[in-house]
Every structure is written in C-alpha cells, then in structure tokens.
N, C-alpha and C positions, 0 to 999 in steps of 0.2 A: 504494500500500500504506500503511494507517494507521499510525502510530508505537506503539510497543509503550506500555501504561499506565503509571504512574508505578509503583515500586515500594512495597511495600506491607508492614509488619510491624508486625501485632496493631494494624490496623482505622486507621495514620496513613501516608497516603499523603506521598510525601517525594520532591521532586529537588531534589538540588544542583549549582548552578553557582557559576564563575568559578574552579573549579580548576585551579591550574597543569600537571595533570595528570590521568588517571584511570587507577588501575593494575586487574587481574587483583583483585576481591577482592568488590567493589570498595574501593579506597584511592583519597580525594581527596589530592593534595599541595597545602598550604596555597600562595597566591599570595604572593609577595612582602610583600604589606602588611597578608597573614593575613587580609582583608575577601571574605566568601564570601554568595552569596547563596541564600536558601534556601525556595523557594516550599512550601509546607503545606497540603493539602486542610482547611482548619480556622478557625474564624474568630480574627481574628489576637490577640482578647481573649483569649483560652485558651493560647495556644503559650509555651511558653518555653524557655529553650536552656541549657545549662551542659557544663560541661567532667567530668570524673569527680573534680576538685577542688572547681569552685566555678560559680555561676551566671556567667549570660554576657548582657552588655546587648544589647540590638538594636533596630531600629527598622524599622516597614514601609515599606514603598517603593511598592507601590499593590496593590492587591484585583482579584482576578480569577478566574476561572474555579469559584469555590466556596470560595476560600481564598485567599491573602496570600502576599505576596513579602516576603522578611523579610531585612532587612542584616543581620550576624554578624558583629564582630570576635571572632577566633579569637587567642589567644595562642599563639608560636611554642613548638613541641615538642609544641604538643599533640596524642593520638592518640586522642582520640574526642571526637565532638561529640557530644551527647543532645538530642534534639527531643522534648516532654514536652506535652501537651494536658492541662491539666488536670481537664476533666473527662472522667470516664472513666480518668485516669490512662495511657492510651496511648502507647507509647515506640518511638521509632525510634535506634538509635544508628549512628551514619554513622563509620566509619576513616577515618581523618588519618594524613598522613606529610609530612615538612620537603619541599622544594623538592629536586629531585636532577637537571634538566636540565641539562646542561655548562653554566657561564658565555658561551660565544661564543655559544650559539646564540639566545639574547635580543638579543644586541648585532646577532647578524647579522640578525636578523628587525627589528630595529628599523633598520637601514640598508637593509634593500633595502622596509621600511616608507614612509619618506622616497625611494625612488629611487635609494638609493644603492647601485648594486647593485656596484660595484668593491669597495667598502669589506667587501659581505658578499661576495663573493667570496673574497677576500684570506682574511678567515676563516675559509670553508668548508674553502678549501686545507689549511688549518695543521691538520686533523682528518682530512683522508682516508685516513691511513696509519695512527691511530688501529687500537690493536687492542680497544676499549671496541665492544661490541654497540652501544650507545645514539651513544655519537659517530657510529660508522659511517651509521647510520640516518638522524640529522640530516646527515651529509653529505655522503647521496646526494638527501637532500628539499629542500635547499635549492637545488644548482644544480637538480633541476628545475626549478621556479616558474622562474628564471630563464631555462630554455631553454623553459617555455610561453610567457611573456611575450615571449620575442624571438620568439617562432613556431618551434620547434625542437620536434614535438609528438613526433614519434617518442622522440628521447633522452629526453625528458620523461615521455612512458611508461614506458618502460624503466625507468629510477631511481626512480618514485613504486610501480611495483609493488615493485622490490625493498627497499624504504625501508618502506613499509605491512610486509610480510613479516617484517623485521628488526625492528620496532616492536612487532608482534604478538610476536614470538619470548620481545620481551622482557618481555610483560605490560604494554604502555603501551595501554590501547585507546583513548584519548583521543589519540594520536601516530597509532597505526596508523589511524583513522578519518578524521585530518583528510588523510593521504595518501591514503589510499583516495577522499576526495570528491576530493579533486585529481584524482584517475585520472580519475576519472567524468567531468569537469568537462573534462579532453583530452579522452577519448574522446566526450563527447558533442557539446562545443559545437566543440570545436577540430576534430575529426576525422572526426566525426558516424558515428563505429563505434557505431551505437547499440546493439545487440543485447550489444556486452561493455563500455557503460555499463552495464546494466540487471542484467548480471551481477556487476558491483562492489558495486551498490547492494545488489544481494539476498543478497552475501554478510556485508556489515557489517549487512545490519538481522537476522543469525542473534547478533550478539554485542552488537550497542552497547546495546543495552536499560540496563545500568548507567550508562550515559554521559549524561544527559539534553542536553544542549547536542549532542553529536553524534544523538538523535534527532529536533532542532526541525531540523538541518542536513539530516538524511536526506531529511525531507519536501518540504523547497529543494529538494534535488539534485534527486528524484524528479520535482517541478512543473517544473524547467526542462526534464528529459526527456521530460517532455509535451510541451510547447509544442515542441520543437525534431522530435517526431514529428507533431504536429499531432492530438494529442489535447487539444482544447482545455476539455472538459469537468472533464477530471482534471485540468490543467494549474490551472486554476484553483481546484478546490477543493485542492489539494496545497500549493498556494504560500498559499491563506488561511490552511489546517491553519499552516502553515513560519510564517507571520507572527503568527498568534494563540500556538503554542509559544512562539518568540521574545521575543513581549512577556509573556509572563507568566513567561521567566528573565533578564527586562532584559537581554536578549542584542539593544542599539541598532543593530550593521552588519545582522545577519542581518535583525531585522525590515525596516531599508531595503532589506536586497537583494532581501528575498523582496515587497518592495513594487513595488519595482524590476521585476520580473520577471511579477512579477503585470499592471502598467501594460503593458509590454510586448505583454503574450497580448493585452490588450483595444482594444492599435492591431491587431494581426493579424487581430482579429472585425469592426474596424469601428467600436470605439466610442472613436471618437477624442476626443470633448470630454470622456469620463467619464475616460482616460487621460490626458489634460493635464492637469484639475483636480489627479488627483492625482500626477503627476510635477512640477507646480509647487511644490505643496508639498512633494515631495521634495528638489528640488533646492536650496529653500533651507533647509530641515533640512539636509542636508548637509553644504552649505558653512559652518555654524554648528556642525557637529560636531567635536569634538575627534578624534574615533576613528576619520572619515572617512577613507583614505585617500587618496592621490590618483588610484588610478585607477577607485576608487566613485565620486569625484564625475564621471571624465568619463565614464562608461559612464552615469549616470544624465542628463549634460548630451547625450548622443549622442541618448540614449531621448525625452529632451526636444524636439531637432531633428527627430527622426527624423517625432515625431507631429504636428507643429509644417506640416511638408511632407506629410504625409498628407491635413493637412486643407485646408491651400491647393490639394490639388491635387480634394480632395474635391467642395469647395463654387467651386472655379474661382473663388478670391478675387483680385479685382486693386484694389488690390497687394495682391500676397503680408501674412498676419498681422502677420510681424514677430520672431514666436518663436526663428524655427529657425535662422539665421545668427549672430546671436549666442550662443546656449547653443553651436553646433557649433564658432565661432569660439574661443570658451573653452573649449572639449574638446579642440582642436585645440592648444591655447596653451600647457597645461598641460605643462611638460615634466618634471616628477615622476614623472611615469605612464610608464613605461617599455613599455607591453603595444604592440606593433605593429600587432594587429589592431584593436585601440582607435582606433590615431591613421590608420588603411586603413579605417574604419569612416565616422570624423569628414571625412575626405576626400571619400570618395566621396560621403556625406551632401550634404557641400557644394557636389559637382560639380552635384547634382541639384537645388542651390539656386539655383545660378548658371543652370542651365539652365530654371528657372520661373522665373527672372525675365528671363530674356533672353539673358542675358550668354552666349552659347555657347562664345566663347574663353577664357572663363576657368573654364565648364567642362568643357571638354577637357585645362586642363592641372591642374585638379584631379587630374582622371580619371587621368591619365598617371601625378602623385604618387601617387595610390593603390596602382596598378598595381607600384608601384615598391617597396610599403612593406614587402613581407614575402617571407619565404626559401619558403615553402613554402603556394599557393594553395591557399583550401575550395572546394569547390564553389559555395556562397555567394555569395563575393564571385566568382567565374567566371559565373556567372547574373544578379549585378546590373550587373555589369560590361561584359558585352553587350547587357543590354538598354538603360544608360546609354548606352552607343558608337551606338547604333542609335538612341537619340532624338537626339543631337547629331547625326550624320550625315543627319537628318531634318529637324532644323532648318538643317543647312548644303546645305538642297537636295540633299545624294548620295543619292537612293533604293535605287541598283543598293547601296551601302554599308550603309546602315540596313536594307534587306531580307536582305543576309548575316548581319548581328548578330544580328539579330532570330530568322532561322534555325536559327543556329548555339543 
C-alpha cells in the first residue's frame, strides 16, 4: 500500500520531521535542540521560514524528489513555524509545542540504546504505578522491546498493543505509531502471525498521514511483510518506496534499514553479488555511524554473512570467499546487542560456515549454541535447524540420521 501524499495547504506541499513528538492536530513538539527538518515540494531558492515574530535562518541539506530538505533552528516556546515560497506567496503554517515526554523515558531509551537494559529497567519500574496516561504508556512500551529482544514475543505483544492504545488515547500519534510498528515487527518477523501484522499496518496507515516519518516507517514495515510472505515483487518496490521516503526526511537508520532489508529480499531471489555490493557498503556506513545502534550493525553484519555463504555455496568456491566468518564473527562479538534471535541467527550462520569449510565438529557445536539461545523457537530457525542437523549428520556418514532431519 502507497504512503499517503505529503500534506498540502494553498498549492505548498510540506512534511516535517525530527519531532520529538507528533500530537492529534497535528502539533510537532520541538526536539530538545529545537533543530527540525523540513522537506518542501519547492525549489529551495524560494522557501523561507519564520516564526509569527521574526524570520528564521536555515540551510538545505540536499534536493530531492522536486524540492529540498531544509535544516530549521526553531527557538524554544515557539508555536508556529511559517513555511512561505515566495513566489506565489504560498503558506503552510505547521503547530509547535515544548517537549512534554517524562524525563526517564529518554534516559531509559538511551540505556537500553547502549545495551543497557538493567539500567532502563530500573526506570521503567519507578513509572509503573504512575497514574499519568502518558507514563503508563511509556511503561508498558519499554519492557516490551525488552521482552522482544530476549524472545518473550507473547508479553511483548501484549504491552505494545496496550501501550499503542494508551498513546493513541492520548493524542501522541507519533508514540502510538512507533508501538504499533513494534506490534507489526513481533507479529510479523518474530511470530510470523502475518494476517494480524497486516492488520496493524492497515490500521495506522487510517491515521499516520500527519506523521510523515511514521509514513516513510509504514512503507519499511509493509516491505518486510512482503518479503517474510514471499511477495517479493512488493517486497521490493515497498522497501525502495521506505528508503527513497527516508532519505528525502534524513531519517539515516530507517534509510539503512530499509537498505538492509531491501539487500536481504535480493539474497532470497538469487542475486547474491548485486546484495553484497551493496551490504558492503552498508556495513561500513554503519559502523561509521553515530546513530547506529548496536544491534543494526549486527543484523546488517549477519545479512552480510549470510550472503557471503550463499555465494560460496552458489558458485562451489574453494576456499570459501572469505566474507562471511568474519562479518558473523563480529555479529557474534558484539555484546551491546542484546536481541537473542540476532546472536541464534549469527550462530547458526556460523555452524553452516564451519560446515562449508569442513570443520563438522565445530559445526555441530555451533549448532547446539544456537539451539540453546532462545526461550521460545520460530519456525524459522526449527527449519534451518534440521536441515543444518541433516547436513552435519551427512557429513558425519549417519545417513539413517541426516534422512530423519531432513524428513522431519
């Protein structure tokens, strides 16, 4: 499904991102450092910005799609920005309001950012009893991400619907959306209930339309539930849609993920060198990024591997490329990245490295690690997992063993 059009009043098309928030209005809440960015159907020689006091400096940030991405320092208290094209005199005026998220819950998204998921823990706690709508909301969305990350997909659903719910209640659509992609994001990739992913999805693209950064998000969410149904036609053009939105609100995770994802569909088709080209250069954008977290780089270091083994096994290169044990050795290493299925991913990866280059014993007890790394199996990894078992057992001459696996 397309993303709705930018919004539009008297002929100057206008989204804005990098809001701390997005209320019911809509109302952006300025970000901490008041710096908002503000893409403009318009050439960028024309556009200027001011406050209902006074003009307002800015500078573009790069040209795109018919118009320009435009930096904004916004002074604090202010409640309107004016977007003005001078010829024509056409006006967009966009609603401002101060920052109103509780103080933990930056702290605590900035600790379990880092890996530190005790420390946001500990925080989360000190809000549960909370009778604030808005507390309560953050402090059911935080331990979920928590309980997806360790593999706990059930509670995680649980809390992210009623957290989405409680966020909507309260006019945050920009809160309630990013929950809702969570939902989607258990159910689809984690739980593979696709049918009430698809019904999350269709219900936020009824409201996000003021949200622009939650509809470059929509289009992500929408392409990975492609590819995980094995619509790969859509898959791909949803995740270019997600990555051309993305960079035209300098929204830099999203575009890598939806790069990410996009690379991914085209090891699944076969097109393994046109997916390394460009997962190499992902992964060292990545690791060069500030805003990287740690478990974008090993999901993208895993993707890396992943295709790295696809092709040695493609083209029956001996020796092996070279690629893929070190990018999965580094996915593997990372111990920031808290996701379980990440480091049951990187594992198994590696069994299948070990077992292309020989080494059976070592990958059998990869195998076994993997086996081991998570509370609650996908079917997924229960599919790669015997057909893994079945080529080791193959390799270790047990045929009656490898013909079970393989069965099964």
């Amino acid at each position: 499904m397309p993303a709705s059009p930018p919004a539009t009043a008297r002929g100057l098309d206008v989204e804005l991102s990098a809001c701390a928030a997005v209320h019911d209005g809509p109302i952006c809440e300025l970000p901490a450092d008041g710096v908002l960015r503000v893409w403009v159907r318009a050439a960028p020689g024309v556009v200027t910005f001011a406050t209902p006091a006074a003009p307002l400096e800015s500078n573009v940030l790069h040209e795109s799609d018919g118009g320009a991405l435009h930096r904004v320092v916004v002074p604090a208290e202010t409640t309107e920005l004016r977007v003005i094209a001078r010829a024509g005199g056409a006006t967009t005026t966009l609603r401002l309001a101060p920052r109103s998220a509780p103080d933990w819950v930056a702290q605590a998204k900035a600790a379990r950012q880092k890996g530190d998921t005790e420390a946001a823990a500990v925080l989360v706690r000190a809000a549960e009893g909370s009778s604030d709508l808005v507390d309560r909301a953050f402090a059911l969305g935080m331990p979920a991400r928590l309980d997806l990350a360790a593999g706990r997909q059930e509670a995680s659903v649980a809390l992210l619907r009623e957290s989405a719910r409680l966020h909507r209640q309260a006019g945050r659509l920009s809160d309630a959306a990013d929950d809702s992609f969570a939902l989607a994001f258990a159910l689809n990739q984690r739980s593979h209930r696709y049918a009430e992913a698809r019904a999350v999805l269709d219900d936020v693209h009824e409201w996000v339309e003021p949200y622009p950064d939650g509809r470059a998000r929509e289009l992500y969410y929408r392409g990975t539930l492609a590819t995980e149904t094995g619509d790969a036609r859509s898959a791909l053009r949803l995740l270019g849609e997600a990555r051309a939105h993305a960079a035209r609100l300098g929204l830099g995770v999203l575009e890598r993920n939806a790069l990410n994802a996009y690379a991914l569909q085209l090891e699944l088709l076969g097109r393994i060198d046109e997916a390394l080209e460009r997962l190499r250069d992902l992964d060292a954008k990545a690791r060069d990024a500030a805003d990287a977290s740690p478990c974008e780089k090993v999901e993208i270091a895993i993707n890396l591997g992943y295709g790295a083994l696809l092709l040695d096994a493609q083209v029956e290169r001996k020796p092996p490329h070279g690629d893929a044990e070190p990018a999965l050795e580094r996915a593997l290493a990372d111990g920031a990245c808290k996701d379980a299925y990440l480091r049951t991913a990187a594992l198994g990866n590696l069994a299948l490295a070990a077992l292309q280059r020989g080494d059976v014993k070592v990958a059998r007890t990869r195998l076994a690690h993997a086996r081991e790394g998570v509370e609650k199996v996908r079917g997924i990894e229960v599919l790669f997992w015997h057909d893994l078992e079945g080529r080791i057992a193959l390799a270790e001459g047990d045929a009656a063993r490898a013909l079970a696996s393989f069965e099964e």
